[in-house]
Backbone as a printed PyTorch tensor [residue, N CA C, xyz], in Angstrom:
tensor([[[-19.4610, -18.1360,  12.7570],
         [-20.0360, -16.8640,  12.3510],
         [-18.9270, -15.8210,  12.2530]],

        [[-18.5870, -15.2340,  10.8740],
         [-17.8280, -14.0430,  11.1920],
         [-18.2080, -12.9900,  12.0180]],

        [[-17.3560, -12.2800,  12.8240],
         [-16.8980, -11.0940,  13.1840],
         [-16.7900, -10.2220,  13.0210]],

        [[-16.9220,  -9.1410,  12.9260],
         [-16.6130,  -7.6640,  12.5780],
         [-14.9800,  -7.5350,  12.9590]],

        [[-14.6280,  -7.9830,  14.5020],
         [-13.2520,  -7.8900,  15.1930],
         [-12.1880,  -8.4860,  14.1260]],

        [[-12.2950,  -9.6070,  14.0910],
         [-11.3480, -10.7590,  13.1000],
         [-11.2660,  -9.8290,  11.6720]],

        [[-11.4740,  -9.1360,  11.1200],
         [-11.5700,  -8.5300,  10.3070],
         [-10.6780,  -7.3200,  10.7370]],

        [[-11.0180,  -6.6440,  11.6690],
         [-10.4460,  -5.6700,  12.3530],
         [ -9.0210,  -5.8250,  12.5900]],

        [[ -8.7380,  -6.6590,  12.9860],
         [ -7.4990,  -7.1900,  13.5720],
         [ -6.9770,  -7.8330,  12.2630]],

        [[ -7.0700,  -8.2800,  11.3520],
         [ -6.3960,  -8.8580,  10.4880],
         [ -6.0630,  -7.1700,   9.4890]],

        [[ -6.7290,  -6.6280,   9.3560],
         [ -6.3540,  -4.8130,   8.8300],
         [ -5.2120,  -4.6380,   9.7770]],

        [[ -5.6530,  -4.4590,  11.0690],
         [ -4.5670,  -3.6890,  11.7140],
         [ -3.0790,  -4.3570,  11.8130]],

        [[ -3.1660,  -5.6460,  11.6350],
         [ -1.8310,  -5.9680,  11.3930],
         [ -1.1490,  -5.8330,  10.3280]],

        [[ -1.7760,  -5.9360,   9.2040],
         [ -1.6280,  -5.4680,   7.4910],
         [ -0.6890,  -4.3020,   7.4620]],

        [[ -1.4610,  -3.3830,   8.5340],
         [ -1.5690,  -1.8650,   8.3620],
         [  0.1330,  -1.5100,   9.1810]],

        [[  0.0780,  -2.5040,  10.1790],
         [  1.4060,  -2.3930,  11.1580],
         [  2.0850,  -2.5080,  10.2720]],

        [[  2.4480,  -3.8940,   9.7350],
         [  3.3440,  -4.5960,   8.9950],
         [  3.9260,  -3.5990,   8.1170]],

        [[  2.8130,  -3.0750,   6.8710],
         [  2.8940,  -1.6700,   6.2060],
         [  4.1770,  -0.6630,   6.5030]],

        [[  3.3340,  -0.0090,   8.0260],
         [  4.1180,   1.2760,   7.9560],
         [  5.0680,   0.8200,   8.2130]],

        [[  6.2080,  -0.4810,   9.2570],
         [  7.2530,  -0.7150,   9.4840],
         [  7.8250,  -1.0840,   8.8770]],

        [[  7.1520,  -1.5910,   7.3930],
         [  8.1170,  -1.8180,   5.8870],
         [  8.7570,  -0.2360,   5.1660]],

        [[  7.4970,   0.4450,   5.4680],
         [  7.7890,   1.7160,   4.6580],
         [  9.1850,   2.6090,   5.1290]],

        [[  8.7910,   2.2140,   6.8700],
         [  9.5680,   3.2180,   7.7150],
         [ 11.0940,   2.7760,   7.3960]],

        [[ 11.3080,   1.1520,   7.7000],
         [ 12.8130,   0.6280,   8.0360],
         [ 13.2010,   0.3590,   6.8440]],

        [[ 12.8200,   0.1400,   5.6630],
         [ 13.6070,  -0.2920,   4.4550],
         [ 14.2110,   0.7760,   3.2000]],

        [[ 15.2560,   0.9470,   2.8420],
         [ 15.7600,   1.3890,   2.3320],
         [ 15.1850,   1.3140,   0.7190]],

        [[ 15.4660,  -0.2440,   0.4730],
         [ 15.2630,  -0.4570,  -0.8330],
         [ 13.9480,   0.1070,  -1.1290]],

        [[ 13.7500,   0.4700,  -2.9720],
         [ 12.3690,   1.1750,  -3.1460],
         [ 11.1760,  -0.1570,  -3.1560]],

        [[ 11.7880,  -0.9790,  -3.6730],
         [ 10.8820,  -1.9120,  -3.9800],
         [ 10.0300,  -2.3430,  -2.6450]],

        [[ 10.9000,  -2.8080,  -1.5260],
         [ 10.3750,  -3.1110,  -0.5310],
         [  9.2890,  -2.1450,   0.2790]],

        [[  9.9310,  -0.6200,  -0.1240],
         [  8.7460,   0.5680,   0.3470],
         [  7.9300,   0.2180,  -0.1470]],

        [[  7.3480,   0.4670,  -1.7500],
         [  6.1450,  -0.1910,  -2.4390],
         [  5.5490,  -1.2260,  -2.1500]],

        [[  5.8880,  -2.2370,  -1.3100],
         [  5.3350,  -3.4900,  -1.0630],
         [  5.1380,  -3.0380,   0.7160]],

        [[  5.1900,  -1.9870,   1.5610],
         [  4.8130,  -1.6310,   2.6010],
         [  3.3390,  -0.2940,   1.9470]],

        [[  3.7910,  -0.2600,   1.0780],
         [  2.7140,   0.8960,   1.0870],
         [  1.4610,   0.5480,   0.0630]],

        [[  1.7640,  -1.2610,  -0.7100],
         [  0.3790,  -1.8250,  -1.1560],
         [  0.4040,  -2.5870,   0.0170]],

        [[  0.7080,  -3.0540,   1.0650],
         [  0.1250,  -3.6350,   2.4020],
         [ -0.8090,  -2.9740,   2.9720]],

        [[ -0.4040,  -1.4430,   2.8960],
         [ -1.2910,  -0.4910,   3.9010],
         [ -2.7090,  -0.1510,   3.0720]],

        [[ -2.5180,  -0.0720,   1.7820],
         [ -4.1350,   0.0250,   0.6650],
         [ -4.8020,  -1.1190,   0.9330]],

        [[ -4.1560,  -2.2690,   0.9810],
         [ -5.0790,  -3.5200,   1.6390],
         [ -5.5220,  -3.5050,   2.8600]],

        [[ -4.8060,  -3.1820,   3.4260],
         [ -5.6390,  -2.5870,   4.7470],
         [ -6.7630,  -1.9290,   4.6330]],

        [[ -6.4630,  -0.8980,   4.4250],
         [ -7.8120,  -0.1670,   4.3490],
         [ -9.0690,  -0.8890,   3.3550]],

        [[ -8.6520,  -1.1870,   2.5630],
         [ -9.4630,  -2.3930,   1.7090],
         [-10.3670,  -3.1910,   2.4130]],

        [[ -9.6220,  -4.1300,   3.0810],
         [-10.1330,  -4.9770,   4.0010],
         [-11.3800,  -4.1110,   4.8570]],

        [[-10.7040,  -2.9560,   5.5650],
         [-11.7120,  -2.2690,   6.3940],
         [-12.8360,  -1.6260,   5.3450]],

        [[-12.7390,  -1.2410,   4.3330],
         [-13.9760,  -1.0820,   3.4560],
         [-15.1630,  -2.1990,   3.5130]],

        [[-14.6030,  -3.1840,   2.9930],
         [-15.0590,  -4.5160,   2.5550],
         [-15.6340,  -4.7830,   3.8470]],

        [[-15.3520,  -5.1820,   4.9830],
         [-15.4030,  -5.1980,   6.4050],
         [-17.0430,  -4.6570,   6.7140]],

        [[-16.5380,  -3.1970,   6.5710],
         [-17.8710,  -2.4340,   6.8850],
         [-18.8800,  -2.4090,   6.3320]],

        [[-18.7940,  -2.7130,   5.3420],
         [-19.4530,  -2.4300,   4.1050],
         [-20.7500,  -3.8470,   4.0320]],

        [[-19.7140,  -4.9750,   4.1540],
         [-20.4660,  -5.9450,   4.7850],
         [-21.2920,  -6.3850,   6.1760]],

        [[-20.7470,  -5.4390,   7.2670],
         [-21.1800,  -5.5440,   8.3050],
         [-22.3430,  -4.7680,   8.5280]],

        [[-22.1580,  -3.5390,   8.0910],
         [-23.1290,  -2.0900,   7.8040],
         [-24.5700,  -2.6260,   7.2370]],

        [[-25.0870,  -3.5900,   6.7390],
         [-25.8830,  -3.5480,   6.0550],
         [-25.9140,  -3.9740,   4.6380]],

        [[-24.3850,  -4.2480,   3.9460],
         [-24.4980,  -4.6710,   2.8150],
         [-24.3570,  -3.6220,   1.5540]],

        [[-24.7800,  -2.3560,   1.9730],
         [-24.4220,  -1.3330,   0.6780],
         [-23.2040,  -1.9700,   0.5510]],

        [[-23.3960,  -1.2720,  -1.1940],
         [-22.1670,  -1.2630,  -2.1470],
         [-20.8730,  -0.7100,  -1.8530]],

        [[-21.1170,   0.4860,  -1.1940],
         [-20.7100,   1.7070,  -1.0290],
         [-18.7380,   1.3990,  -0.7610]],

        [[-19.0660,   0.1220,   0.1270],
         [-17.3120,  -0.2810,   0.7990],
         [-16.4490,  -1.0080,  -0.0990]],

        [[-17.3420,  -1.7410,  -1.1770],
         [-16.7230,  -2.0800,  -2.3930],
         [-16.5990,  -1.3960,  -3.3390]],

        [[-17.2510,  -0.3780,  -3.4850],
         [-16.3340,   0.6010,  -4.6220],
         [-15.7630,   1.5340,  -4.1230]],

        [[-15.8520,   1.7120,  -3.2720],
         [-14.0970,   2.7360,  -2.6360],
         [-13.2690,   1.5720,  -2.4690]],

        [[-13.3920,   0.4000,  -2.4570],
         [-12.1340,  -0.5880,  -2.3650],
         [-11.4720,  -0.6590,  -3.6220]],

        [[-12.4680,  -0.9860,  -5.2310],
         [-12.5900,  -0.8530,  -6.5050],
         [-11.2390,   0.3310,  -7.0730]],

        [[-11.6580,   1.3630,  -6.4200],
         [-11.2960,   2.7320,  -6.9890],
         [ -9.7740,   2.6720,  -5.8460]],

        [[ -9.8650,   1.8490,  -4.6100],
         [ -8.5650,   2.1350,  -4.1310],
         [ -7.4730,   0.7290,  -4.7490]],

        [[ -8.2390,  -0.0730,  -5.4240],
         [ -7.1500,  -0.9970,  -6.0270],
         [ -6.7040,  -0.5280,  -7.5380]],

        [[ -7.9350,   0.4320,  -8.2830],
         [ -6.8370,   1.1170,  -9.3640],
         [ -6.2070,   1.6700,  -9.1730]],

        [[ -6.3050,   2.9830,  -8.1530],
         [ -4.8110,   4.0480,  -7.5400],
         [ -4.1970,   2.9030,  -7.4620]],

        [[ -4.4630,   1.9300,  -6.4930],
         [ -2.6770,   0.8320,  -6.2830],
         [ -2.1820,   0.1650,  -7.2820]],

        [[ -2.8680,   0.3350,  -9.0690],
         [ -2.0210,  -0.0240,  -9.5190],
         [ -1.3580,   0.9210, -10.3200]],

        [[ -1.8700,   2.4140, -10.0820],
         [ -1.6980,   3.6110, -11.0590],
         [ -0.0120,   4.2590, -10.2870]],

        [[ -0.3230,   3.7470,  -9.0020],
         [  0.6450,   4.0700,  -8.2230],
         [  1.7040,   3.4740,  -8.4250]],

        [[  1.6440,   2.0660,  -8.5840],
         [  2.4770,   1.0810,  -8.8120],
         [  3.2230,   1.4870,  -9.9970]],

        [[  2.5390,   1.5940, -11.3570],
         [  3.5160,   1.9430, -12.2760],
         [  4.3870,   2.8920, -12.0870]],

        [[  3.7380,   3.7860, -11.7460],
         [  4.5570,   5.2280, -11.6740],
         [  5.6620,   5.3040, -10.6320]],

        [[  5.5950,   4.5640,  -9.5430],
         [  6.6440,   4.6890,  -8.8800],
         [  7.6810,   3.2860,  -9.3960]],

        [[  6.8880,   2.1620, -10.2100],
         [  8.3650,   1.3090, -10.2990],
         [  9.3200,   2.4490, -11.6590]],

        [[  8.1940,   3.2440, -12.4950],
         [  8.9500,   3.9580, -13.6330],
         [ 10.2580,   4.7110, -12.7810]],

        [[  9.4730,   5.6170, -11.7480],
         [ 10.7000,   6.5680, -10.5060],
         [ 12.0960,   5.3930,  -9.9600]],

        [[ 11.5480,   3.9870,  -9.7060],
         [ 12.8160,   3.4820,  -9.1910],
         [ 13.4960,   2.8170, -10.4050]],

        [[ 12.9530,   2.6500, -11.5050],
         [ 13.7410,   2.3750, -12.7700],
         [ 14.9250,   3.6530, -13.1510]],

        [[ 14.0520,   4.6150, -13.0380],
         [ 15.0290,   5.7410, -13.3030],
         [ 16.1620,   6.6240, -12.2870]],

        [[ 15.8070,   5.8910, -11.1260],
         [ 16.4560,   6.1330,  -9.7040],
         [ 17.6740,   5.1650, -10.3820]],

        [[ 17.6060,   3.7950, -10.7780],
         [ 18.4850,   2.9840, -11.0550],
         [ 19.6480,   2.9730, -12.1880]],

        [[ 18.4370,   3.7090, -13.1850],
         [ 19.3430,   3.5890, -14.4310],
         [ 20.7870,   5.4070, -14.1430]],

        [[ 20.5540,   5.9270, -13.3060],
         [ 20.8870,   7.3250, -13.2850],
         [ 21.8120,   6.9320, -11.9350]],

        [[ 21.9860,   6.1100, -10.7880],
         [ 22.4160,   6.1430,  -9.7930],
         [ 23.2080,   4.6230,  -9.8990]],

        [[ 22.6210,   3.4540, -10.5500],
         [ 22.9740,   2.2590,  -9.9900],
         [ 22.4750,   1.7360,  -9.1440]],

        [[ 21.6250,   2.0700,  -7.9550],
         [ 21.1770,   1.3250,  -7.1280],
         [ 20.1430,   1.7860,  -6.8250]],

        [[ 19.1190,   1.0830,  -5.8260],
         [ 17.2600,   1.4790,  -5.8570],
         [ 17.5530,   1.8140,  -4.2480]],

        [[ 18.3470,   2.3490,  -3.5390],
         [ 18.1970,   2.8830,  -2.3430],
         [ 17.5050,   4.1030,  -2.3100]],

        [[ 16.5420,   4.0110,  -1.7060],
         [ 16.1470,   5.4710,  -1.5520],
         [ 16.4380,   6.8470,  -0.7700]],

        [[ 17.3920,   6.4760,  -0.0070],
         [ 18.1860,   7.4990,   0.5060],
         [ 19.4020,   8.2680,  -0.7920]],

        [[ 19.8880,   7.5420,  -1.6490],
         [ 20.5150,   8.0030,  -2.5490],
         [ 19.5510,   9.0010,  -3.5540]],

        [[ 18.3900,   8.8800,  -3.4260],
         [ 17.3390,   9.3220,  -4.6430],
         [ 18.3280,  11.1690,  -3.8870]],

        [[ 18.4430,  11.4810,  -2.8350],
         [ 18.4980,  12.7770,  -2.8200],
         [ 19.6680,  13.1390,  -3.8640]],

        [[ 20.6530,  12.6290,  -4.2180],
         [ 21.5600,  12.7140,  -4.8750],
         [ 21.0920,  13.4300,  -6.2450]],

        [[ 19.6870,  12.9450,  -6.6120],
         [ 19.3650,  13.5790,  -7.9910],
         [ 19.1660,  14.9360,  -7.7940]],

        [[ 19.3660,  16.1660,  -6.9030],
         [ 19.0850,  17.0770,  -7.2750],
         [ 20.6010,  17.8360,  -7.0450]],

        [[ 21.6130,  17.3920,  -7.4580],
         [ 22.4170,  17.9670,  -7.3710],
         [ 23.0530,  18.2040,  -9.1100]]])
């Protein structure tokens, strides 16, 4: 029988994993791949509740609407590290400050 917990716990590690990609990695790419970890997270916890709650819709279309932001997001920031690259040479994101000089 599923769980509500097992569900719980499989988010919150998602969600760990996430912010300690976002926090420790330099490269952009690897940020982006900490910060679609953490939309799945919350995903999961939609889906989760949503199913546990009774079954409304309600947790699948805020999941719906949070997997188009993740891919609206996605473009737009690989366009930012394309142009971080083509202008700098490299996708570090500590160098991005360099562009406002």
């Amino acid at each position: 029988m599923d769980q509500l917990n097992n569900y719980l716990y499989i988010s919150a590690i998602l969600f760990s994993l996430g912010t300690f990609a976002v926090m420790t990695r330099r490269n952009g790419i690897a940020v982006l791949m900490g910060v679609e970890l953490i939309l799945n997270a919350a995903n999961i916890n939609f889906v989760a509740f949503s199913r546990f709650g009774g079954m409304n819709m309600d947790g699948h279309i805020f999941s719906l609407f949070v997997i188009v932001l993740a891919a609206a997001e996605a473009a737009v920031a690989l366009a930012i590290v394309i142009n971080i690259y083509n202008n700098l040479h490299t996708i570090n994101v500590d160098d991005a400050a360099l562009l406002k000089e």
